[in-house]
Every structure is written in structure tokens, then in C-alpha cells.
C-alpha positions as CSV (number, residue, x, y, z in Angstrom):
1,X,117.9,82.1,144.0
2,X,120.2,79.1,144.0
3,X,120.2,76.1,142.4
4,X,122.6,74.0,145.0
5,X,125.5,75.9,145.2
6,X,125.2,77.8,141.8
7,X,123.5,81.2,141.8
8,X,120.9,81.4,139.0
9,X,118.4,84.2,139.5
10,X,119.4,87.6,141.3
11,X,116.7,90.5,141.8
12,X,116.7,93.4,143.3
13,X,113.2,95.7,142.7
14,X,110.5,97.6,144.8
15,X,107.5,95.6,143.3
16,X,103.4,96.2,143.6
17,X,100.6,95.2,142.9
18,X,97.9,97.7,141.4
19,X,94.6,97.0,140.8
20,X,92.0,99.4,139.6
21,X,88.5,97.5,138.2
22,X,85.1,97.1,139.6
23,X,85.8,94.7,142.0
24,X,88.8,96.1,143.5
25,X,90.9,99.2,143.6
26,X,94.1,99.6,145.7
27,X,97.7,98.7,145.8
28,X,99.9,95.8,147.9
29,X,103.4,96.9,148.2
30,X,105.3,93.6,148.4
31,X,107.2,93.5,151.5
32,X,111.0,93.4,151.3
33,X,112.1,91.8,154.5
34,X,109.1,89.6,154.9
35,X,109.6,87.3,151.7
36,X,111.0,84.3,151.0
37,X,112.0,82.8,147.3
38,X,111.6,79.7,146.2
39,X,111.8,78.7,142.4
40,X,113.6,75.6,140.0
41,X,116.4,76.6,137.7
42,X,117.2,74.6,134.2
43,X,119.6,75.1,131.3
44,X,117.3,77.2,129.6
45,X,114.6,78.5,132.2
46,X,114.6,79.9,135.6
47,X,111.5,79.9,138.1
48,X,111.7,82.7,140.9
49,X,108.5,82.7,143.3
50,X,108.5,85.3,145.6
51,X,106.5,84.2,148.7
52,X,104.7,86.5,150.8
53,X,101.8,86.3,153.6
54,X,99.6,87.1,150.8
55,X,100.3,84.6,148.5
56,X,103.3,84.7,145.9
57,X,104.4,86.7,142.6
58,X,106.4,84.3,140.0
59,X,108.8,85.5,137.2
60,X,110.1,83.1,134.5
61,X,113.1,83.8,132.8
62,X,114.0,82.1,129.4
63,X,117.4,81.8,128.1
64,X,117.7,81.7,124.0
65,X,121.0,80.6,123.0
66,X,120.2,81.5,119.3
67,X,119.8,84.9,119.9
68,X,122.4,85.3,123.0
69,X,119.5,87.1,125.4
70,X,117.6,86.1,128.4
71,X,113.8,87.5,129.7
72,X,111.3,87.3,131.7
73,X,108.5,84.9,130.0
74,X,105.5,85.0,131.9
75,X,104.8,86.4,135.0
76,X,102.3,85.4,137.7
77,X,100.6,86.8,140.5
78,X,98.5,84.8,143.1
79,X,97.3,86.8,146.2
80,X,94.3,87.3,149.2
81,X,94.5,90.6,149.9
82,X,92.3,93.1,151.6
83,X,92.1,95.8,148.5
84,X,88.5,97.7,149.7
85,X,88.2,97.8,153.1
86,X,86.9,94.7,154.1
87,X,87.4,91.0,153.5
88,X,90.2,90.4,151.5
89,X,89.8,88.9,147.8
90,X,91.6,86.6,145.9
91,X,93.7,88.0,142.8
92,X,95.2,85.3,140.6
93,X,96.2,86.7,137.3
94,X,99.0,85.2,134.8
95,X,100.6,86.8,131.5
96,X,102.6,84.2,129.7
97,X,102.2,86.8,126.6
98,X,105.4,89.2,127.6
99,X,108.8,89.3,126.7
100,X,110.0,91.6,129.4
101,X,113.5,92.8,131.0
102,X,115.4,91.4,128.3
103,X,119.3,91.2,128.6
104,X,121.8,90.0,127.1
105,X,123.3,86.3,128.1
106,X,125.5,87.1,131.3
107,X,124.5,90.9,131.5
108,X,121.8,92.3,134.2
109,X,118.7,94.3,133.5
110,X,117.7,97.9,135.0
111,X,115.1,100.1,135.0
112,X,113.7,102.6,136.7
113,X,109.7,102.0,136.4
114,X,108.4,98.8,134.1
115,X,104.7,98.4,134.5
116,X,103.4,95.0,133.5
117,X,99.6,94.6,132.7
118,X,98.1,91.8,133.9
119,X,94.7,91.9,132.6
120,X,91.2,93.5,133.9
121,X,92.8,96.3,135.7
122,X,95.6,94.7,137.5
123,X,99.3,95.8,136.7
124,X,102.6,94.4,138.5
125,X,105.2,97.5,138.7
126,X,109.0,96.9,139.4
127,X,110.7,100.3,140.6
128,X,114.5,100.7,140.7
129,X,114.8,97.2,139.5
130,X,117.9,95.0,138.6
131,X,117.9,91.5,137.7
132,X,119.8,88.7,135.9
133,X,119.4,85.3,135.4
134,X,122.2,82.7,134.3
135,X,126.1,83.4,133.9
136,X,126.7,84.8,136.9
137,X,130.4,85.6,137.4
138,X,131.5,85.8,141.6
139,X,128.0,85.7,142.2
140,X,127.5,89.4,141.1
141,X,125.8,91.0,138.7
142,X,126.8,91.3,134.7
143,X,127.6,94.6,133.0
144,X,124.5,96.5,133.0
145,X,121.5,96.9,130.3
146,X,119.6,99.3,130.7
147,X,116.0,99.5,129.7
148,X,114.7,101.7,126.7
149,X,113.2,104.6,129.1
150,X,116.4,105.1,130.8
151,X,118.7,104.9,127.6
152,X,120.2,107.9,127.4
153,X,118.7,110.2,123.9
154,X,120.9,112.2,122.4
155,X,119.1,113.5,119.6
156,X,117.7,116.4,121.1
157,X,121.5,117.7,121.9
158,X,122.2,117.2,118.6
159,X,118.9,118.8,116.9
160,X,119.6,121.8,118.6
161,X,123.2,121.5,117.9
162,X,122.8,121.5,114.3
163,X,120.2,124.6,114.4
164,X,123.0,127.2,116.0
165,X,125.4,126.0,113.4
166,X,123.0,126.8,110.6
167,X,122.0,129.8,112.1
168,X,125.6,130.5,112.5
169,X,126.7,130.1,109.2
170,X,123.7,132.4,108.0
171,X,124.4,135.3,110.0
172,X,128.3,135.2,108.6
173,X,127.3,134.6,104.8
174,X,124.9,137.7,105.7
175,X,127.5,139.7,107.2
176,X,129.9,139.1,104.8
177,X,127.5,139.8,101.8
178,X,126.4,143.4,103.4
179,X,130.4,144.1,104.1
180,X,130.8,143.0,100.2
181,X,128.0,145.2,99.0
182,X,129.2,148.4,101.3
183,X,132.9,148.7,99.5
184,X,131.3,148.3,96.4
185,X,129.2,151.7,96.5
186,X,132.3,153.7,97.1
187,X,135.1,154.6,93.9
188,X,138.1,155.8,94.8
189,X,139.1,159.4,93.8
């Protein structure tokens, strides 16, 4: 999304909507050639509404200088959509509560699966997502943050690693020990 000429909010994500309550059970895949954005960019927030046949999703991003990071705020979802077969229903859910794909300023987020709950049943999932909003440089995005999921964890590798060199050590000290105690038994004529 641009604000003029100035590029503030760039996503790219495989988003939908799943519901599962009483009233409705199903999911909307939000279309990715079908949608339009719309949205209002300030110094310290940015507005992205992603407009679809069936209504809209919204992110809002928040920039705090103090702490040099950028996230999503709230999120919103607003949509008439046929989740039984039937008539379609109206879904209009908002979480203003989250603090989600946080980045640092002028870095982009990633992820491979974030699942947002929305309240009574209704989650919005992003899939292969990347986003970033303010400091763009060239109109691409910043050097990449990845989310918590997809950090690498290394402390398995090195768990394991330790183990064999403890088990290592022991079966030399034992060796040597035995060898020690062998040459001992014997006198020399």
C-alpha cells in the first residue's frame, strides 16, 4: 500500500478465515487475484484493508520509536459469507488485544503458519507470510525476521553433542584404567 508515491505497507501471505462454533463451521480462503487494498498510512501507524467480494480483513501496524520495532496492533475481520450451506452470515469480529508479526524498524516479518484468534471460534491464519511496514529501502523488503516457530533451535544438536563427548571420555578413562590395572598383575622375572 502507498501513501502517494511512498510505499508504506507490503504483504505477501495466503490468509483464511476459519470459523468453528455453533453457528458456523467452515473456512473462506481469501482470494489472491480478486482483492483490492485500501488503507491510510501515518508516522506511527499504518491501515491495510484488504477488500474482497465478501467484505474486507484490516491489519494495523504500529511503529514504536522507543523500542525500535513495528506490529501488527489489532486486526479486523468483516465478512458475508456462505459458511453452512445456505445463506451466507455475517462475521464481524475485531482483536485490538495482539501484538503480532513484530519486526524490527525497517526489517520484514516471516512466518510460515501464525494463527490469530479472533474470539467465539473464529481464527484468521497467514501462511507463508512476509510483511513490513515503514522504511522501506527501493521499495523492497528489509532484512528478514523470522518468527519464533521458524527460528532455527539448536539446542538439541548440542544436547546430543555433549552426550557422545561424555560418553566418549568415559569409555577412554575406562579403557585406560583396565590397561593400567592389567600391567599391574604381572612382575617381571
Amino acid at each position: 500500500m502507498k501513501d502517494g508515491n511512498k510505499l508504506c505497507v507490503m504483504v505477501q501471505a495466503a490468509i483464511q478465515i476459519r470459523v468453528n462454533n455453533s453457528e458456523m463451521e467452515g473456512t473462506y480462503i481469501v482470494p489472491g487475484v480478486q482483492n483490492s487494498t485500501d488503507g491510510k498510512c501515518d508516522n506511527n501507524t499504518a491501515t491495510l484493508k484488504i477488500k474482497v467480494n465478501e467484505g474486507s480483513i484490516s491489519l494495523t501496524f504500529f511503529k514504536n520509536d522507543t523500542s525500535n520495532v513495528v506490529f501488527v496492533r489489532d486486526v479486523a475481520v468483516n465478512l458475508t459469507y456462505a459458511f453452512k450451506p445456505g445463506s451466507p452470515r455475517s462475521l464481524l469480529k475485531k482483536n485490538e488485544s495482539v501484538q503480532l508479526f513484530s519486526m524490527a524498524i525497517s526489517h520484514s516479518y516471516s512466518c510460515k503458519s501464525v494463527s490469530v484468534f479472533m474470539g467465539h471460534g473464529v481464527f484468521l491464519e497467514f501462511h507463508q507470510d512476509r510483511m513490513q511496514a515503514f522504511n522501506f529501502t527501493n521499495n523492497q523488503f528489509g532484512t528478514l525476521d523470522l518468527c519464533k516457530a521458524d527460528q532455527p533451535d539448536y539446542r538439541v544438536a548440542i544436547g546430543v553433542g555433549v552426550v557422545l563427548l561424555i560418553l566418549i571420555i568415559i569409555v577412554v578413562v575406562a579403557y585406560l584404567i583396565s590397561r593400567r590395572r592389567r600391567t599391574d598383575g604381572y612382575q617381571a622375572l
